[in-house]
C-alpha positions in Angstrom: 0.0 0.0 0.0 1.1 3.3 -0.9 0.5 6.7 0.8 1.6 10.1 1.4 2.9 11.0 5.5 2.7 15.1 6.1 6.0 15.4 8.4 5.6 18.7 11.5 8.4 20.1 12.4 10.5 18.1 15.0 10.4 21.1 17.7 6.7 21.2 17.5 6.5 17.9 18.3 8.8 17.4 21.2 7.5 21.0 22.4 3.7 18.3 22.2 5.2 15.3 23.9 6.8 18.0 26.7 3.2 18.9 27.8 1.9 15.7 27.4 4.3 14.5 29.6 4.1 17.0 32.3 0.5 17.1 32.1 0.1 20.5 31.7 1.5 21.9 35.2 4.1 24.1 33.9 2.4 25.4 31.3 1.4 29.3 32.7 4.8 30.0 33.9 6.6 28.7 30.5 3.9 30.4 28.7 4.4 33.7 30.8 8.2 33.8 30.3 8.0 33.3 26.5 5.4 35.4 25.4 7.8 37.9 27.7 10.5 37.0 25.4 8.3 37.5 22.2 6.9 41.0 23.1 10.4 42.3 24.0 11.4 40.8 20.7 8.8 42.6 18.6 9.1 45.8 20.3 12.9 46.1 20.4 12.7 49.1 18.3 10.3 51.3 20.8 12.5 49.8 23.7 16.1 50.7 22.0 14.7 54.6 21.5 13.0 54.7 25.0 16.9 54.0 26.2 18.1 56.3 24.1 16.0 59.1 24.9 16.2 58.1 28.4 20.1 58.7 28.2 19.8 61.9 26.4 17.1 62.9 29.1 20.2 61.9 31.6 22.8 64.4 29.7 20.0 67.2 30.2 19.8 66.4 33.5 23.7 66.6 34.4 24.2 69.5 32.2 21.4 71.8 33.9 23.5 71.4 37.2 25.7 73.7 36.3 24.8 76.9 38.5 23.0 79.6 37.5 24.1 83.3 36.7 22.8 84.6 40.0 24.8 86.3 43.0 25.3 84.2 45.9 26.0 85.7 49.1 28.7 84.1 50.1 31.2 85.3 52.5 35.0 84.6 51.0 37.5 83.6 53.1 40.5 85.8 51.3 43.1 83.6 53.0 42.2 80.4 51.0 40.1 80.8 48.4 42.9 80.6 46.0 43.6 77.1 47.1 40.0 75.6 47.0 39.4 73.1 43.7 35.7 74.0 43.0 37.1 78.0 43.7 34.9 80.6 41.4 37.0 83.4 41.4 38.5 84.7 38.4 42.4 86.6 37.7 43.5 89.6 36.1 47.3 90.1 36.5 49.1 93.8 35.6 52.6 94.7 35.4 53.2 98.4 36.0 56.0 99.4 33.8 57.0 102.4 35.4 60.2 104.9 34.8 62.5 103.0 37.6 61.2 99.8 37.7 57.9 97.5 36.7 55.8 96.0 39.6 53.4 93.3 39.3 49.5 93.6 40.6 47.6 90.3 41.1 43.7 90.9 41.5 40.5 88.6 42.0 37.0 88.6 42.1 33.9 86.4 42.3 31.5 85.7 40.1 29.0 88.6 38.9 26.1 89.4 40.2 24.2 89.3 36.4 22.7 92.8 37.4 23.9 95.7 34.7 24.4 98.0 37.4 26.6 96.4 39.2 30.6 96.3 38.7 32.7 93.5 39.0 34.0 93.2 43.0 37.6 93.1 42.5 40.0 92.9 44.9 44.1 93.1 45.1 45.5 89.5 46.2 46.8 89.9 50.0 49.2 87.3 51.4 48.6 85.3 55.4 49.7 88.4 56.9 47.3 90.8 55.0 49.7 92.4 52.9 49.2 92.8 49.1 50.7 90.7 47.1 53.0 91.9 44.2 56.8 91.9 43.3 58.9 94.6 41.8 61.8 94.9 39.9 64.4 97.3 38.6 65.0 98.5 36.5 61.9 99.3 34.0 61.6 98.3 30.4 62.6 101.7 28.9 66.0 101.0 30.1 66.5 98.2 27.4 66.2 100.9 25.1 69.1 99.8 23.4 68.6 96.2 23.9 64.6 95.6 23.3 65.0 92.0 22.8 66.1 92.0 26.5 63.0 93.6 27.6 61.0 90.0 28.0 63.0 87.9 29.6 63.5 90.9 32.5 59.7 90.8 32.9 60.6 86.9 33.8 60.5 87.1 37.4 56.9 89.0 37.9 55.2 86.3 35.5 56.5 83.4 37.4 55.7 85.4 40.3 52.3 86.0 39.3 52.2 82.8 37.8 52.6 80.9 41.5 50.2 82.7 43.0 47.1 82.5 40.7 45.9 78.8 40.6 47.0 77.3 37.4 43.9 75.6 36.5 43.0 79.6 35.9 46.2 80.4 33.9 44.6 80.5 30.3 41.4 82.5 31.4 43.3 85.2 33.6 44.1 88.2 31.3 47.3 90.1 31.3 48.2 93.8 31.2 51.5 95.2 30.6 51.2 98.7 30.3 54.0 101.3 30.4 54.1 104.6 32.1 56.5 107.3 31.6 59.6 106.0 31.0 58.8 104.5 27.6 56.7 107.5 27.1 59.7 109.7 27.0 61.4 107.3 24.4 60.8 108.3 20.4 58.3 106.2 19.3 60.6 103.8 17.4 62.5 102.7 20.1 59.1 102.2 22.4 57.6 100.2 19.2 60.7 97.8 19.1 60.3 97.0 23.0 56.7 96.6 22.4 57.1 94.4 19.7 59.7 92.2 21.6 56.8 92.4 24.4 54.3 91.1 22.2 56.1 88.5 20.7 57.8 86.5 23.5 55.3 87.4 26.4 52.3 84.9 25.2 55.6 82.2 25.0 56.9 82.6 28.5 53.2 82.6 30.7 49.8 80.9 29.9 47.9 83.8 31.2 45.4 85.6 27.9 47.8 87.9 26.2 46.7 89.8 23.2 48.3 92.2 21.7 46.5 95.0 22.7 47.0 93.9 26.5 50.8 95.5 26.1 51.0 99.4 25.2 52.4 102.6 26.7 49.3 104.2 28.6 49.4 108.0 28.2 49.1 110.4 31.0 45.3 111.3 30.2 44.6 107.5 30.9 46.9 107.2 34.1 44.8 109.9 35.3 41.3 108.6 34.7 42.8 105.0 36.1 43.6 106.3 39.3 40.3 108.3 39.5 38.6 105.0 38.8 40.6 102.9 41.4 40.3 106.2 44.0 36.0 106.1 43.2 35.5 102.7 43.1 37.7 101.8 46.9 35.3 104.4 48.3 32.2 102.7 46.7 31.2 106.0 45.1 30.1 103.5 41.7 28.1 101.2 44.2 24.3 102.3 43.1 23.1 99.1 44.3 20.5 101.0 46.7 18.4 101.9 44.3 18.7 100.1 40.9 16.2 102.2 38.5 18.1 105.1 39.7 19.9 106.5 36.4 19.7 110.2 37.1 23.5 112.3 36.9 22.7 114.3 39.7 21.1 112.0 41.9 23.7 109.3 41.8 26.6 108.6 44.5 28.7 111.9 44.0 32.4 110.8 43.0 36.0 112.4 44.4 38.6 114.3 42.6 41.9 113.2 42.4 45.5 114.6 42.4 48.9 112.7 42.2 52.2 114.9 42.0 54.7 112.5 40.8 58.1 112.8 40.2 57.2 113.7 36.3 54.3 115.1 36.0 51.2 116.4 37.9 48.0 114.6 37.4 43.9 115.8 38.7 40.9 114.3 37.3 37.1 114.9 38.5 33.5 114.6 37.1 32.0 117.6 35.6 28.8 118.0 34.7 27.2 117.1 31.2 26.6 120.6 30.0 29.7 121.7 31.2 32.2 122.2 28.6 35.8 120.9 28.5 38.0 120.6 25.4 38.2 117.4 24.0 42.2 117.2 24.9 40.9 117.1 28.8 37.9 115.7 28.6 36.9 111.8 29.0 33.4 109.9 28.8 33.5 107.1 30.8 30.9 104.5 30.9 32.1 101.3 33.1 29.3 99.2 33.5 29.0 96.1 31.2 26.3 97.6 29.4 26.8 100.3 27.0 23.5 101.4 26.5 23.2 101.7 30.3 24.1 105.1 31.6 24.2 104.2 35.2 27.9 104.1 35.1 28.2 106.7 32.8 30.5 109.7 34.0 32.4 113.0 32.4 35.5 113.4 33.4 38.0 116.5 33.3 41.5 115.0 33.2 44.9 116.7 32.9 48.5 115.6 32.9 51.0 118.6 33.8 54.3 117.1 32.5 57.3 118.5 34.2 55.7 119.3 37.3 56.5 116.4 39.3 58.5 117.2 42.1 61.5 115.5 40.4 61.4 117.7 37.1 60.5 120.8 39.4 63.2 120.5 41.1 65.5 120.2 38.0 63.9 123.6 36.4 64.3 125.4 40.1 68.0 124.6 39.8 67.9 125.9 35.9 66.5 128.6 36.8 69.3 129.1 39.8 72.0 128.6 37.6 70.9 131.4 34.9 70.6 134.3 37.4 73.8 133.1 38.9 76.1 131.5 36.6 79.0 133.2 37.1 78.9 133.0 40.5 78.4 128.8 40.4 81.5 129.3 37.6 83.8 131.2 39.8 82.9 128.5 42.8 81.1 130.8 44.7 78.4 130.6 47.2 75.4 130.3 45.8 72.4 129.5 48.7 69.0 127.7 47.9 66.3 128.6 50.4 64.7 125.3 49.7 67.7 122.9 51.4 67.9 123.0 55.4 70.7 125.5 57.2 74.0 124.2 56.6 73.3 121.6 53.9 76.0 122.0 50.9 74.2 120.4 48.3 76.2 118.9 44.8 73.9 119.5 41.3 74.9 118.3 38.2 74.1 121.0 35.3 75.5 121.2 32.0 77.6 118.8 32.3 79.2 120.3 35.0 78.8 120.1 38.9 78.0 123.0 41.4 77.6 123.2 45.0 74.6 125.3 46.6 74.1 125.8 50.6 70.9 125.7 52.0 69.2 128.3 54.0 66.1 126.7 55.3 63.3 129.8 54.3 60.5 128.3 53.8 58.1 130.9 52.9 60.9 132.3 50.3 61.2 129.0 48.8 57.6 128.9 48.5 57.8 132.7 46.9 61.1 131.3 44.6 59.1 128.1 43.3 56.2 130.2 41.5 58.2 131.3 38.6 58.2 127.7 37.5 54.2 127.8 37.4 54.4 129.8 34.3 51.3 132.2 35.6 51.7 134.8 33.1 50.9 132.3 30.3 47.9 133.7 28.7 44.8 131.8 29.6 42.5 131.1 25.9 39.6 130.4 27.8 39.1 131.2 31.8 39.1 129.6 34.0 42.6 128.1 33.7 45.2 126.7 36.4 48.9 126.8 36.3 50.8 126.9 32.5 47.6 128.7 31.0 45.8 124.9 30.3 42.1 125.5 31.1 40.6 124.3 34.7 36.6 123.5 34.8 35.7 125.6 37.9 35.1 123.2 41.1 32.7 124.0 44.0 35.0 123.9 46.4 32.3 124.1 49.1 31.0 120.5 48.0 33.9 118.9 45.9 36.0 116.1 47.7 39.6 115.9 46.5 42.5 113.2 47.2 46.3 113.4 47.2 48.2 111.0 46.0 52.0 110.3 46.0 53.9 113.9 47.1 50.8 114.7 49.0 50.8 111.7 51.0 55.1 111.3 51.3 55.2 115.2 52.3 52.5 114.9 55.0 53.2 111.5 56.7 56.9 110.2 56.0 58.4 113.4 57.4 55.8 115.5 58.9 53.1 113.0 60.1 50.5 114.8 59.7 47.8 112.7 58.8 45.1 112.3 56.2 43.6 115.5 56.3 45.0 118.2 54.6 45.5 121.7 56.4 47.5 124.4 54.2 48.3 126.4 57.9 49.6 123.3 59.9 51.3 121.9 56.9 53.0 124.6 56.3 53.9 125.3 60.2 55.3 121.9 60.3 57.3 122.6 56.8 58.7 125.7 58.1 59.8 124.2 61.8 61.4 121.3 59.5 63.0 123.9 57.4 64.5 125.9 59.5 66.4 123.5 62.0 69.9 122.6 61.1 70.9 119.8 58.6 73.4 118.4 61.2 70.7 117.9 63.4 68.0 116.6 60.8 71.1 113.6 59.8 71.6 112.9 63.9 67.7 112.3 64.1 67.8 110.4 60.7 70.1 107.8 61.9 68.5 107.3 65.3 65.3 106.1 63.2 63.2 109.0 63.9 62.3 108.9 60.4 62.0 105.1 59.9 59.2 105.7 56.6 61.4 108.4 54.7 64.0 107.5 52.5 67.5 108.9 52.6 66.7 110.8 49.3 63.2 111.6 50.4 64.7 112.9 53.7 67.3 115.0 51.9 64.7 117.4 49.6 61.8 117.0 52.1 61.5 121.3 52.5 61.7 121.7 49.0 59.1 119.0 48.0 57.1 120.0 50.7 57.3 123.4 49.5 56.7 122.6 46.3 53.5 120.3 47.2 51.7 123.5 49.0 52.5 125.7 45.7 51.7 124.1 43.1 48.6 122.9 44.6 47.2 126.3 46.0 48.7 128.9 43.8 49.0 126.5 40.4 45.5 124.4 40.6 43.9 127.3 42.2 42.6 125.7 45.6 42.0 128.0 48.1 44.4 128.4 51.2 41.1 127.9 53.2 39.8 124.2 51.4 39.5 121.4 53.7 38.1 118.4 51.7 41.7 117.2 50.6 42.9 113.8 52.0 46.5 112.7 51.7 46.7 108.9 51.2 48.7 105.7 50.2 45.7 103.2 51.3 41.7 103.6 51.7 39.9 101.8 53.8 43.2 99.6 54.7 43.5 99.0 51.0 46.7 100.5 48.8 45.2 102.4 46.0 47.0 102.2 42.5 45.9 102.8 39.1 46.6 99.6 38.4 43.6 98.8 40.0 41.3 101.1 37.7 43.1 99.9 34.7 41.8 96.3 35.4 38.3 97.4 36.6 37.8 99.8 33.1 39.5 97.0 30.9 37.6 94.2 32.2 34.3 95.9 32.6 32.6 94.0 29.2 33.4 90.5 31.1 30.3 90.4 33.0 28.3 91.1 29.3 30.4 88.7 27.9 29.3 85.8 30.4 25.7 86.8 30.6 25.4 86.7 26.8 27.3 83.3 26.6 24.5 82.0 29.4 21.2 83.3 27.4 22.7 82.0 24.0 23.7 78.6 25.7 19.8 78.9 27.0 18.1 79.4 23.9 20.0 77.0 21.9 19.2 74.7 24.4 15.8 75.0 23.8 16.2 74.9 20.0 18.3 71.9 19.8 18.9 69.7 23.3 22.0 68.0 20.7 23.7 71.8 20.5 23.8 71.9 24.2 25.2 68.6 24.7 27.9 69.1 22.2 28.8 72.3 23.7 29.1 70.8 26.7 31.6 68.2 26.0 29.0 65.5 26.5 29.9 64.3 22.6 31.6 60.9 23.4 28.6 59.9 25.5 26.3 60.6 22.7 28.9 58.5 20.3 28.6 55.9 23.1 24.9 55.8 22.6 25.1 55.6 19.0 27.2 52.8 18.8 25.2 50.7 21.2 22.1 51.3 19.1 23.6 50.3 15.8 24.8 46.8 18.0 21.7 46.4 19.4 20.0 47.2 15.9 22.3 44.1 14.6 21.9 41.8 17.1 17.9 42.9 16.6 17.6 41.9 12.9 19.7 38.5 13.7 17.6 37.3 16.2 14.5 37.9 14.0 16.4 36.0 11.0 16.6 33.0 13.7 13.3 33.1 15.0 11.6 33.0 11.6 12.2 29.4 11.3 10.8 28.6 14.4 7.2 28.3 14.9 5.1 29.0 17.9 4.2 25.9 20.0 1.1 28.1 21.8 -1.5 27.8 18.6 -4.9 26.3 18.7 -5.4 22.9 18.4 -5.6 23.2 14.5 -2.1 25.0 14.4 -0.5 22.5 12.1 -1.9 23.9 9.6 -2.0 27.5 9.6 2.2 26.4 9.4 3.3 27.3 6.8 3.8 25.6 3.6 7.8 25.8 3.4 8.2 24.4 7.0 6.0 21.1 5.9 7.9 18.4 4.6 6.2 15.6 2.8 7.4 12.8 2.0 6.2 9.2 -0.2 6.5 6.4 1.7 5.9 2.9 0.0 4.8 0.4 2.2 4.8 -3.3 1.1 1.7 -5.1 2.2 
């Protein structure tokens, strides 16, 4: 007999004689854990982009901690700070390339507030002992002159210096300042470019602090002078407008100070006049130092003057000119010829045309006072009124309301010698000049070297009547003060802080910085919220999202396999009639002959 047997699939039928066997028992947990198996299998695609968005949902997450652009009031501890890892202070590092020497400035300060109004609250670096922290060196840049390839490696010593003390994780982002004062201002300009130059190019090699190239110039006068006034406002807190935020009035804000600083060079004021008020353009300055532009809150008009050659240094070389052409042939013939600006008894040796001279002091005061105003130049003729000493044109000042302070000779006259104090009084300081004046140059030296004097150097100590002289001239009878004002202050420091221009050059430089950040958080923001991937890009978080990729193109593989090993397999759970909704290629049949 002949006939046709329709083979099954061998796993069907042992997966048959298995539950016939077991009787059935097993059944709901085998059939639970498969059909487990087959919904994960034919939703691997929804569960491969629910782990992916889940991941991406994680990279949010993470970067979203990073703190906000708001002030926190937290109360610094200036005495480590510097050391702490998760520190958020930032750096700004200037070298003061002054005429003897350059002198490095190290300054801080926390994060911003995010408020336009406000400044940046920077501070000078102070070491364990409260002092400030900077290094100086001699002597300055303009002395390489000759050599201005030498110029960079002599700034060495403050950018390793400055370099120690700012935490190197904040090297790159801390900017740096070199900015030259009067020495390399007297150079010609092609001997200040090649010392520039050299600056420029071998700086940015030697520190990892942010150099660019137009963090290294010579600063003129006008901008030393509107520094200092900046520094000088800003210790004080006369920019703080913090108590009332909408206030953007001129004449209702903080009122600022006036400043003066008699070098040994040059003569320096600067103070706000009003907007109406004209000044020439050559002495004029608008200052706006909020981060803000288009805010006028930190808006101010400035009057701003540098007298060059009436520093008590160059004064004191045009006094002696002016001795040695009314009395020339005396000095020649090696007679004596007396300076009533030296103490009684002090023989004094000047160099002049290339020859040397002695002159013997006579300690009068009031005639040194008298001899100094010929250098003044008071019978220049004044263009425009009112004008103070060499005919240069002086806004007028309320003296009954305008606040002035003395820097430099004001504060060296008054305190190293006299001791005086801050506050400026024309009638005592000149008592105490005259008294010093007048006593005996033997005595001054016995009373020098028993340390009476322990803050005045020897030269200092030497000229102290005629710069004290000078001082009370140029101030009252050159910048017009009366002998009656009495809102001067002489100082080095304010509020136990030392005041440099330094310090304003920094705040006026740096003052976009908070703008800067603010607009790099709102873009961050709304990219953010245009494309989550641009935020996790710019936040370094690309390898994770390659990570991801790569596990999604594996899984995606191993995906499509297993459903190329599972089609040949056919599901044992059917109805009873399941054999033949199998399909046709998985149904063997074969003829069997069978002999009867």
């Amino acid at each position: 007999m002949v006939g046709k047997i329709t083979v099954a699939p061998v796993a069907l039928c042992v997966d048959r004689i298995k539950v016939m066997i077991s009787g059935g028992k097993n059944i709901n947990i085998t059939t639970k854990l498969y059909k487990f198996r087959q919904e994960f299998h034919k939703n691997t695609t929804l569960m491969l982009f629910s782990m992916l968005l889940a991941a991406l949902l994680f990279v949010l997450y993470i970067t979203n901690q990073k703190p906000a652009y708001t002030h926190t009031n937290v109360i610094y501890d200036e005495h480590s700070i510097h050391d702490k890892p998760d520190s958020e202070m930032s750096y700004g590092v200037v070298i003061d390339c002054g005429s003897s020497g350059s002198r490095v400035y190290i300054m801080y300060w926390p994060p911003h507030t995010g408020s336009k109004t406000e400044l940046l609250q920077i501070k000078q670096m102070i070491d364990m002992d409260g002092n400030p922290v900077r290094k100086k060196i001699k002597p300055g840049i303009s002395s390489y002159a000759k050599d201005p390839g030498a110029a960079s490696e002599s700034l060495r010593p403050l950018l390793e210096f400055a370099g120690h003390h700012v935490p190197r994780r904040k090297h790159q982002e801390t900017p740096l300042y070199i900015l030259a004062t009067a020495g390399m201002r007297l150079l010609p300009k092609h001997k200040q470019h090649a010392v520039l130059n050299n600056l420029r190019k071998k700086v940015p090699k030697m520190t990892k602090f942010y150099v660019a190239d137009s963090h290294i110039e010579v600063i003129t006068g006008k901008q030393e002078g509107i520094y200092l006034w900046i520094a000088t406002n800003y210790a004080l807190g006369r920019f703080d407008h913090t108590h009332d935020p909408t206030n953007t009035s001129e004449h209702k804000r903080r009122s600022t100070v006036g400043t003066i600083e008699i070098g040994g060079a040059s003569l320096q004021i600067a103070y706000e006049v009003p907007w109406d008020q004209y000044v020439p353009l050559d002495y004029s300055a608008t200052i706006n130092l909020g981060c803000d532009i288009h805010e006028t809150i930190h808006e101010y008009k400035v009057y701003v003057v540098t007298h060059l050659g009436y520093g008590t240094d160059a004064a004191r070389r045009r006094y002696i000119e002016d001795i040695y052409n009314s009395k020339h042939v005396k000095l020649k013939n090696h007679e004596k010829v007396t300076d009533a600006c030296l103490p009684p008894d002090m023989v004094d040796d000047v160099s002049i045309h290339n020859a040397t001279y002695k002159l013997t002091g006579t300690g009068e005061f009031s005639r040194c006072k008298t001899l100094l105003r010929s250098i003044l130049n008071e019978s220049t003729p004044c263009s425009r009124s009112p004008c103070s000493l060499n005919g240069v044109f002086q806004p007028a000042i309320d003296f009954n309301a305008a606040e002035f302070y003395g820097f430099a000779e004001f504060w060296y006259s008054s305190n190293d010698v006299l001791r005086m104090g801050e506050r400026y009084r024309h009638k005592l300081h000149d008592a105490a000049s005259k008294d010093f004046c007048q006593r005996s140059w033997s005595l001054h030296k016995h009373h020098y070297k028993m340390g009476l004097y322990p803050h005045a150097d020897a030269f200092r100590f030497k000229y102290q009547c005629f710069k004290s002289a000078w001082m009370t001239t140029v101030l009252h009878k050159g910048l017009r003060f009366p002998d009656n004002y009495r809102n001067l202050k002489a100082v080095q420091t304010i509020n136990g802080k030392e005041v440099q221009w330094a310090m304003g050059a920094l705040l006026y430089r740096t003052r976009f910085f908070p703008m800067r950040d603010m607009k790099t958080e709102d873009s961050l923001s709304t990219k953010a919220q245009q494309h989550i991937f641009w935020l996790v890009f710019h936040n370094g978080f690309y390898p994770i999202v390659i990570v991801l990729t790569v596990i999604v193109v594996l899984m995606l593989w191993l995906y499509y396999r297993r459903i190329n090993r599972y089609s040949k397999t056919i599901n044992i759970y059917r109805d009873v009639d399941d054999l033949d909704q199998v399909p046709p290629d998985e149904v063997y049949v074969y003829d069997l002959r069978v002999d009867m």
